[in-house]
N, C-alpha and C positions, 0 to 999 in steps of 0.2 A: 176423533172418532166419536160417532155417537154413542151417547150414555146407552142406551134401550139396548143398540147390536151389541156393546159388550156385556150387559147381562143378560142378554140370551143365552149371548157364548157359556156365558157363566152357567146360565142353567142348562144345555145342553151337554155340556163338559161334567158337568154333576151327572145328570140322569147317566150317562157312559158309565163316569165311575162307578154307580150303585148298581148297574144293570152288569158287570164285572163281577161285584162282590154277592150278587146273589146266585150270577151262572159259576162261581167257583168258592162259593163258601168261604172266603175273606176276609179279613177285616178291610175296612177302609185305607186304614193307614198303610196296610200291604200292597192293595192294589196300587192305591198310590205311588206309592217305590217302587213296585216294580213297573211303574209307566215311567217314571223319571228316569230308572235305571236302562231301561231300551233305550229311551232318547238322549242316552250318556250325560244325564243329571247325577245328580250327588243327594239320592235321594228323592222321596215324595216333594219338600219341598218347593218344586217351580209347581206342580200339578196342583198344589193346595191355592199358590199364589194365585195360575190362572182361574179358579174355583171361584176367587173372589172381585172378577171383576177385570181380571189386566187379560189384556191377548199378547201372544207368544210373539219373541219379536223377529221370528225370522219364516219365511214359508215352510223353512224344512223342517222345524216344530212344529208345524201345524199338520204339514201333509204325514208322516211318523204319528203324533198323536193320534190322528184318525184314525191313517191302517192299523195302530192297534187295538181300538177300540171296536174298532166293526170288525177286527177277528175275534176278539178275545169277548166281548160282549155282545156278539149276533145281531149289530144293527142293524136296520132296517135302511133303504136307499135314502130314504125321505129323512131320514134322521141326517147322516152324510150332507145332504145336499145343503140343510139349514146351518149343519156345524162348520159346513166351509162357507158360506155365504158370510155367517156371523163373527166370524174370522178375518174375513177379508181376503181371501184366498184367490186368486189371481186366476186360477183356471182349473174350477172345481166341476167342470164338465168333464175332462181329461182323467181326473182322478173316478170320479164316480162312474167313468167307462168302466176302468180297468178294476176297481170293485166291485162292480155289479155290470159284468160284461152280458151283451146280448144273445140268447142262444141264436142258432141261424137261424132259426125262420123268426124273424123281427116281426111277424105281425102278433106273436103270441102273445094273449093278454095280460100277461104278465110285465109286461114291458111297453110304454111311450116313449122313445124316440125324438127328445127335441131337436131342432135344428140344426145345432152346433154337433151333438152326440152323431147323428146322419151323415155329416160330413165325415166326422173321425173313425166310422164306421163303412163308410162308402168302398173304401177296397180292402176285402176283408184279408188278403196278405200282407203278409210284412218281409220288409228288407233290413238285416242286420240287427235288431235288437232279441232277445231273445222270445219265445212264444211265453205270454202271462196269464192269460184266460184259456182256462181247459177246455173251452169250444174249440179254441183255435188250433187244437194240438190233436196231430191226427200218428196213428201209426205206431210203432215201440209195442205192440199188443203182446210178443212171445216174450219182450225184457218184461211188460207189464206183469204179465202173468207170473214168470219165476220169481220176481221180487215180490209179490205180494204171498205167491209159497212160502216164500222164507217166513215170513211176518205173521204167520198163522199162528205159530207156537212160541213158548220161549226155550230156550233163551234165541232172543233176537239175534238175526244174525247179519252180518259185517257183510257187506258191497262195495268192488272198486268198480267204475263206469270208467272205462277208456275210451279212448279216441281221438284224431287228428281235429283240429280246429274246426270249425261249423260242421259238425257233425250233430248236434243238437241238447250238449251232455246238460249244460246247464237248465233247456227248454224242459227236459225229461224231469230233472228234479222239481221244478216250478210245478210241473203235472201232479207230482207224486204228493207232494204238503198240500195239493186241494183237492185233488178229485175226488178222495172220499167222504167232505165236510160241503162241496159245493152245492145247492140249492139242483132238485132236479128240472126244475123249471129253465134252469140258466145253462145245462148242459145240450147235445143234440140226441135225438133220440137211441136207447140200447148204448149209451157211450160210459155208463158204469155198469160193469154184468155183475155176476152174482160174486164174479171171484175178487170183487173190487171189496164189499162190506166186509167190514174188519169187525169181526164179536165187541169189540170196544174202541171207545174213543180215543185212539192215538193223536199222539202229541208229534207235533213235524216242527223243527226248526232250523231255518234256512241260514246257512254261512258263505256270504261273499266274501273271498280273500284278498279281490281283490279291491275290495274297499281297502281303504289307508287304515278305517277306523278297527279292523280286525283285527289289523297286525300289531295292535297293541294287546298284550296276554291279559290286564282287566278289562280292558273295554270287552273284548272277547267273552270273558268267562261273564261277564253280566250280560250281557246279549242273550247268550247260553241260558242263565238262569231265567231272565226274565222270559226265551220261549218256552222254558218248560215250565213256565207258574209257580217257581220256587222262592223262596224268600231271597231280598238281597242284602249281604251283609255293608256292614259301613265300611271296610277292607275288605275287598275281593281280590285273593290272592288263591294260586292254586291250592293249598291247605284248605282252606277255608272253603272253595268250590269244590272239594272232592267231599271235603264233610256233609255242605247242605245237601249234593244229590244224593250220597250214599244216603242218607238218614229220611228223606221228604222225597225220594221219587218213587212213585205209586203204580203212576199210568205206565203203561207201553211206549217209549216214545224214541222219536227216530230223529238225529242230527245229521244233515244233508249240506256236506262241505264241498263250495264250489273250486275249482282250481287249486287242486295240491300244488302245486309249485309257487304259487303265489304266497302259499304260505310256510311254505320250508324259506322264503329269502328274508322271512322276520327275524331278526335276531329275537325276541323276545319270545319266539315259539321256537326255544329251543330243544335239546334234548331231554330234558329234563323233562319239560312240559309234554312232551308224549311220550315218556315211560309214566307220567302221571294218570294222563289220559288211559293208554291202555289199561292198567292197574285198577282206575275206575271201571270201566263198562265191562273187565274182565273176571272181576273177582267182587264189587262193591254192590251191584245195582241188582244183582238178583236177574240178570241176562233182561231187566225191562229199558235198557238201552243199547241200541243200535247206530252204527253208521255206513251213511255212505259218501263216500267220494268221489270227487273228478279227476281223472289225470290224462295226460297225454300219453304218459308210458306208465309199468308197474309201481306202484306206489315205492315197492322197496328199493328199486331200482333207482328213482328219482330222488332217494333219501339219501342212498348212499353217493350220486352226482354230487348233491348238496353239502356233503360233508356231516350229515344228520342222520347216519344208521340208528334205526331201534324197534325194540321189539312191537311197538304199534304198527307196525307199518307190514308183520307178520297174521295180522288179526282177521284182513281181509281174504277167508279160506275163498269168496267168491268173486267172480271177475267175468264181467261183461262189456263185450267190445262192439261199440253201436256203427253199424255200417248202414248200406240203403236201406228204405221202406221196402218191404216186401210189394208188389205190383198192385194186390188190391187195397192196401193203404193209399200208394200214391194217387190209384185212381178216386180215392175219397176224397183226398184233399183237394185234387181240380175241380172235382164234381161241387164240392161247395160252394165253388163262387155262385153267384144269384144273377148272373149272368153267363147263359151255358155258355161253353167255348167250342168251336167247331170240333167233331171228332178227328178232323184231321190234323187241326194244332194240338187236342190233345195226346196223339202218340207221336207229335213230334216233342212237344216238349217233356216226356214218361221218356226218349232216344235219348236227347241231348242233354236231360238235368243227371242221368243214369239212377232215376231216384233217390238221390240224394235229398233231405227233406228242406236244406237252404239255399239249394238251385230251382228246387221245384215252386220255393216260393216268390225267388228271380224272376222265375217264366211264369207263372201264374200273375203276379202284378204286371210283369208287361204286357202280357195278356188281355189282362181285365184294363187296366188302362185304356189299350187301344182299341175295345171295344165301345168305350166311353168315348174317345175322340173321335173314333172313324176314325182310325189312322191303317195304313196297311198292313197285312202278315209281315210283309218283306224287313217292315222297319223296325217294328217292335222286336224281332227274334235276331236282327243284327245286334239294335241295343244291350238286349239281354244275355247276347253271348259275349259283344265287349263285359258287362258287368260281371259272368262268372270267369272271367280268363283268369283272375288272383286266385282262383279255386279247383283250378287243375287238377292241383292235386292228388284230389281225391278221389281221381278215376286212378290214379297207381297205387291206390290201397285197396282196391277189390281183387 
């Protein structure tokens, strides 16, 4: 590797780290650890390493170090784009979409659009991953609303998000950790209202359960600390993580746990570990932490299938069950495409998705597709209704 790209890395990996320790009052050696401890280090130590010259030996160190660096340190695109380059990053276009995603109207000058970026932006629906960029995510406006009720005052308060599979629970939470920290440049117009600003900077930290790496109870409770800016100890053990937040959490902040059932089949998050938890956010933090979760059925319910009754699982007094888009959502999100669609395939596929928001975006990319190819109505909306038939479902739950 050349000597120059790795001390670039070196001096872009610094400026990150000091430009951390100034937006959060820090020491060096903290923010350090707490970047090793998200990327499930043992410590500052690999961050000091890279500091000095070595690049990170695997992509998924690199691409983790970023995201947290241009959340946690407000970097700029251009910064991104140098620290992946300098890195060696394999497909630093792909990332720096999905950090600095486009609003829809791509001519904004706010935004150039290279070649590669154009392609991966060319159809602006997606099939099966969840929605990551808040432009993309249309719709949820009355769950919007109630939730952000809750979180006006304290003590914050507890939300379970139901619902049968692609129904969108995971996309909603992705929304909820950025839409009020997102650049309004990067948003589509009036898409944060008034009841979105939050009197202070809350703290969002996102839990996949069903990552492998969750379902270990320290990797977990460091993940934990490090989203909410806390110190991490050299033993993180539940003791020890209900000390640091009780004693160091300040902000208002909100933990957004994906797939309860993923994580009731840990052995290591067992009952113990959520009478802990409740205990915390219930009686320790002063009500400035909050959660919510996902589940298919009632959280208590699914606890006690599990063999894992407990009093956490009582804490969620609120409970929202996400069904279709309301009509004038759904017709937002057709209307987005940058390629109108005839009105008449538009209320055929508003008929056949039943607004559902991951059928709609079935028939919206077959759609937009086949406008790109010249290809017929006939073909595209046969396609598209082979692809929802695994989703059936979903019209016997309305």
């Amino acid at each position: 590797m050349n000597q120059h790209i790795e001390q670039r890395f070196a001096q872009l990996l610094t400026e990150g780290v000091h430009r951390i320790r100034l937006r959060t009052s820090k020491t060096i050696r903290i923010v350090q650890d707490e970047l090793g401890g998200v990327l499930g280090k043992n410590g500052g130590a690999s961050i000091e390493y890279w500091r000095k010259g070595h690049l990170p030996a695997t992509s998924t160190d690199i691409e983790n170090l970023a995201r947290e660096i241009v959340r946690r340190g407000g970097m700029e695109r251009r910064w991104l784009e140098e620290f992946l380059v300098s890195a060696n990053y394999r497909h630093p276009e792909a990332l720096c979409a999905e950090l600095f995603p486009a609003s829809i109207t791509l001519d904004s000058p706010a935004f150039s659009l290279d070649e590669s970026e154009s392609s991966l932006l060319s159809n602006p629906f997606s099939i099966g991953p969840p929605i990551l960029h808040p432009n993309r995510f249309f719709g949820r406006t009355d769950e919007l609303k109630y939730l952000f009720g809750l979180w006006k005052h304290l003590p914050l308060q507890h939300v379970a998000l139901l619902g049968l599979r692609r129904t969108g629970k995971t996309s909603l939470l992705h929304y909820l950790r950025q839409i009020t920290t997102t650049p309004e440049a990067y948003l589509r117009p009036g898409q944060r209202p008034e009841w979105l600003a939050l009197p202070e900077p809350y703290q969002w930290v996102f839990v996949d359960f069903q990552d492998v790496r969750m379902s270990s109870q320290e990797r977990l409770l460091r993940h934990l600390l490090g989203g909410l800016n806390l110190p991490l100890p050299a033993t993180c053990d539940l003791a020890n993580f209900m000390d640091i937040v009780s004693q160091h959490l300040r902000r208002p902040s909100i933990i957004l746990m994906d797939e309860l059932s993923a994580a009731l089949a840990s052995d290591e998050l067992d009952q113990r570990f959520w009478w802990g938890l409740r205990s915390l956010v219930s009686n320790h933090t002063g009500g400035r932490l909050g959660i919510v979760l996902t589940s298919h059925e009632p959280p208590e319910q699914l606890a006690d299938a599990q063999d894992k009754p407990s009093p956490f699982f009582n804490i969620f007094g609120h409970t929202l069950t996400l069904g279709p888009l309301q009509e004038a959502e759904a017709r937002k999100l057709i209307a987005s495409s940058c390629r109108p669609f005839d009105p008449a395939d538009t209320e055929w596929i508003l008929a056949e998705s039943g607004r559902w928001p991951c059928l709609l975006q079935v028939f919206c990319h077959a759609c937009f597709r086949a406008l790109e190819n010249g290809e017929p109505g006939s073909t595209w909306k046969q396609e598209a209704l082979r692809q929802i038939a695994p989703y059936r479902y979903l019209f016997d739950a309305v």
